[in-house]
N, C-alpha and C positions, 0 to 999 in steps of 0.2 A: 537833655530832656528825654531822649528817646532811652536813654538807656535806665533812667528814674523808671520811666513805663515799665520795661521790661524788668525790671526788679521788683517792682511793687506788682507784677504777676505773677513773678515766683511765689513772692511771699506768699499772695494768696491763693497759689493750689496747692503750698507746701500747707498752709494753716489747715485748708480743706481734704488733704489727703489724711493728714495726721491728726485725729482728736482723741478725745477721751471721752467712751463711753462711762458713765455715773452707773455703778451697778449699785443692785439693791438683795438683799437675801433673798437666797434661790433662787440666783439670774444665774448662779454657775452651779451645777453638782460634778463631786468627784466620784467616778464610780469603781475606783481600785485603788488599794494600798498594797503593795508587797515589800515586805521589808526582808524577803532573801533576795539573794541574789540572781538575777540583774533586780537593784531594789528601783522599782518604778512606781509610779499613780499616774492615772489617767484621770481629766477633767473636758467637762462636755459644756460649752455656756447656751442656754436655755433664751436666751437671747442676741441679736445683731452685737460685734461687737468692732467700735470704727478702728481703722488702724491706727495704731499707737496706742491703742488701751494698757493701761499698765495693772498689771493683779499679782500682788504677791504671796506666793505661798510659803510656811512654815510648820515645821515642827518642833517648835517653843511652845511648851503648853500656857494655855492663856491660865492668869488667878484670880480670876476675879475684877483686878480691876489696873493689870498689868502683866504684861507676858514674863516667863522666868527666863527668857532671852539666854539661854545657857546652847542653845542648840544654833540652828540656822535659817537663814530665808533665801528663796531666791524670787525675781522680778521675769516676770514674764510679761511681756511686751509683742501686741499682737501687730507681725509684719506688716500685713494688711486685712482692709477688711474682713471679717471672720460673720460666715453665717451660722445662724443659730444651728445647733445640732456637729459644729465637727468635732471631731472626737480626738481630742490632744493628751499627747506622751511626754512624761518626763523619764528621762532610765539619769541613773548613776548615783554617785554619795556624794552630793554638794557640791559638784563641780557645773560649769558650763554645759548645757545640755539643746542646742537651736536655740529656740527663741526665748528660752530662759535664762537667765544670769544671776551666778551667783552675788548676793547685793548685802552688803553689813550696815548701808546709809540709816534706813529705818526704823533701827531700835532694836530689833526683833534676832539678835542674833548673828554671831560673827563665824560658829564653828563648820556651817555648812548643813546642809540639809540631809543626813544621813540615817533614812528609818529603821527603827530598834528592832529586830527581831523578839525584843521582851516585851514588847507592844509599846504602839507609839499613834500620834497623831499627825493629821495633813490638815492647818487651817487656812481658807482664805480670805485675803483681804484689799481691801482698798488704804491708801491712808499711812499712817505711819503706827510706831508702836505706841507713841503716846497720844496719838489722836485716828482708831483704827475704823473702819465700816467693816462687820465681817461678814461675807457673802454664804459663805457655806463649811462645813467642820465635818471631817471623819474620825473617830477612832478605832483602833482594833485591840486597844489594850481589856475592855470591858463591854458590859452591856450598859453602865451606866456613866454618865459625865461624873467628873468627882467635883467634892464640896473641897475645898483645900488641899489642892493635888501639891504633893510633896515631893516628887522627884520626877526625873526626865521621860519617864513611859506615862504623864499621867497628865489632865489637864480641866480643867472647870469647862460649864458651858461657855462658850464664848458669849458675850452681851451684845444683844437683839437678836440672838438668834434661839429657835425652839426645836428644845429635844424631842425626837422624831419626826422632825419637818424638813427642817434645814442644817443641824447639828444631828449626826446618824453616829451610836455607837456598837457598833460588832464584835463584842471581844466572846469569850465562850461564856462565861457566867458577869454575872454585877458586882463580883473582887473587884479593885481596884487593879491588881493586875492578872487580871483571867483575860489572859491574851491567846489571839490566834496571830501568827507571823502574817499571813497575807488576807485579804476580803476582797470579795469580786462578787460585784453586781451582775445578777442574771436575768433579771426581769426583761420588759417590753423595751424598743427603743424606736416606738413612732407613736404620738400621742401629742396633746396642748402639752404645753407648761404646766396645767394644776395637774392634768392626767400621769405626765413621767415623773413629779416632784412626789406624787403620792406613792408612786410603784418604787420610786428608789427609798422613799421613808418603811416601806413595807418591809420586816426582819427576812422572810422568806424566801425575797424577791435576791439573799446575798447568802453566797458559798463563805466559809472560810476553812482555815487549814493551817499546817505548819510544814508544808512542801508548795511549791511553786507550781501554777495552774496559768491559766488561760482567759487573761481580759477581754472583754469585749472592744475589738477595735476598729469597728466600725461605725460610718458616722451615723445620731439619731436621726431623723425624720419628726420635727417640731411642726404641730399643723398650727395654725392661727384661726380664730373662732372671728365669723362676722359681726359679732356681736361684741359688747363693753363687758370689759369682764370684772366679776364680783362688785357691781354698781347697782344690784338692786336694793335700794333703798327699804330698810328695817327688815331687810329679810333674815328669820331664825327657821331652824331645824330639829325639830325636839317628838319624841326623846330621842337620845344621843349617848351612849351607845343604849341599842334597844333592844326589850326581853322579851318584847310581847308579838312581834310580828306586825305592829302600825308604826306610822312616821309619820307627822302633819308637819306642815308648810305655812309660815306666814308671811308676809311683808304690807308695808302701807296702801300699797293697791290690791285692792279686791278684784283681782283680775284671775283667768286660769295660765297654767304655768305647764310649758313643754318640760318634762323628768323623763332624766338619764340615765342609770345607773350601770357601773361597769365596776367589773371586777379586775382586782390588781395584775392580773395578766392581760388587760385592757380588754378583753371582751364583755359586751354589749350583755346587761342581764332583766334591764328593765326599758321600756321606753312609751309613755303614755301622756297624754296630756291630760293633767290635774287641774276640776273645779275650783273653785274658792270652798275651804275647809273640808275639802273630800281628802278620806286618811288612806294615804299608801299604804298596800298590804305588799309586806316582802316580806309573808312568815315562809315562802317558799323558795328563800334564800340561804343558803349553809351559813352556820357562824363564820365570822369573820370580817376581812375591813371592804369596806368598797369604796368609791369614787363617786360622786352624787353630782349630776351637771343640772343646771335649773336654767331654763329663760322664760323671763317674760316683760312682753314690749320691747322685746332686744337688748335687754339687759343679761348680763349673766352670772350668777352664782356658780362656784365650784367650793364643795363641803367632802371631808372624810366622811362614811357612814360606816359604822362600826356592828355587828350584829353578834348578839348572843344568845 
């Protein structure tokens, strides 16, 4: 009996050590591809992540409504608990690399994970190839996703996910193959979740090239808002993107509302508490995108604001 006990405690700190966090689009971003040599990507998850989480990444471009699985995956598998913001390496061409392994199970790919200096992608996911969740997508072959990507430097949006949000494409022009070899994120790396998701969507906020440069490899700094975030009920934002130098605020309470506005290098450019139907003037803001944070009642809004 005693030793039943002592087994049925294993099991339950081995269940408790080891679970599986459920990620959802843009719980993880990746903020580098280099496809010279040492060919590497770095991924940063934007959320807690329990040990044993499993997330696999490839560069099989997705088609639409299946991967061309001609390339490879590997499974990466987090040791232990992982806090939101560490800043994780893979180096090499499809081999075993720490916590990642190279994995054929999935569908997605038997040859190995090897990115193309002709330009290529880094997608991630949860799930298998024929039943995937995709969390986040880079490419560096183009500026834009392709519509019926035809060969191995080329690949469709992946499905749920949106271009410019959580699917980033970096190539030098919108060819299908206007590639740069390597992309590195240079933007901010302490800010919420909607704040670094916005700055890593921003074209600006990334270098690219066809020589080997210098990742960010340090870890982010993810802050957490006391407040429920994008729960304010009926809340819109209009106009969007704006020409005139006003923005009005609505939601189903007639209440006033604490306004944020920060610009893609995370600094603070607005900050006022707004009436009921009183119009934001940021005509004395440069064109461009910003970060717009809204509460009220303890609710939180987080919206791109675009100015022109």
């Amino acid at each position: 009996m005693k030793k039943l006990y002592i087994l049925f405690i294993a099991i339950l700190i081995s269940t408790a050590s080891f679970g599986q966090t459920t990620l959802t689009p843009g719980d993880i971003i990746i903020i580098g591809l280099q496809a010279d040599t040492p060919k590497t990507f770095r991924f940063v998850p934007l959320v807690d992540l329990d040990a044993g989480t499993e997330i696999y990444f490839t560069d099989s471009g997705w088609q639409g409504s299946n991967f061309r699985a001609t390339e490879g995956a590997l499974l990466y598998t987090a040791p232990i608990a992982i806090t939101a913001g560490t800043n994780i390496l893979y180096t090499g061409s499809g081999g075993d690399y720490g916590d990642f392994v190279r994995d054929n199970a999935a569908g997605l790919g038997s040859n190995g994970v090897n990115l193309s200096a002709s330009g290529d992608q880094v997608i991630a996911l949860q799930g298998t190839a024929a039943s995937p969740t995709f969390i986040f997508a880079i490419q560096s072959n183009s500026t834009e996703w392709q519509v019926g990507s035809n060969d191995a430097n080329q690949s469709d949006l992946p499905t749920g996910l949106t271009a410019g949000e959580t699917a980033i494409a970096l190539g030098v022009g919108s060819g299908a193959e206007s590639e740069y070899d390597n992309i590195y994120y240079s933007g901010i790396t302490a800010g919420t979740k909607a704040v670094i998701l916005a700055a890593i969507a921003e074209s600006s906020n990334w270098v690219g090239n066809n020589s080997t440069g210098t990742m960010i490899s340090s870890n982010f700094t993810i802050s957490t808002a006391s407040v429920v975030e994008n729960n304010i009920e009926g809340f819109a934002m209009y106009p969007n993107p704006v020409t005139n130098g006003e923005v009005r605020l609505t939601s189903n309470s007639n209440v006033e509302k604490q306004v944020e506005i920060y610009s893609m290098l995370g600094k603070q450019v607005y900050n006022k508490t707004v009436k009921p139907n009183e119009t934001i003037n940021v005509s004395n803001l440069n064109t461009g995108m910003y970060m717009m944070r809204v509460v009220e009642n303890g609710k939180l809004a987080t919206r791109k604001l675009v100015i022109k």
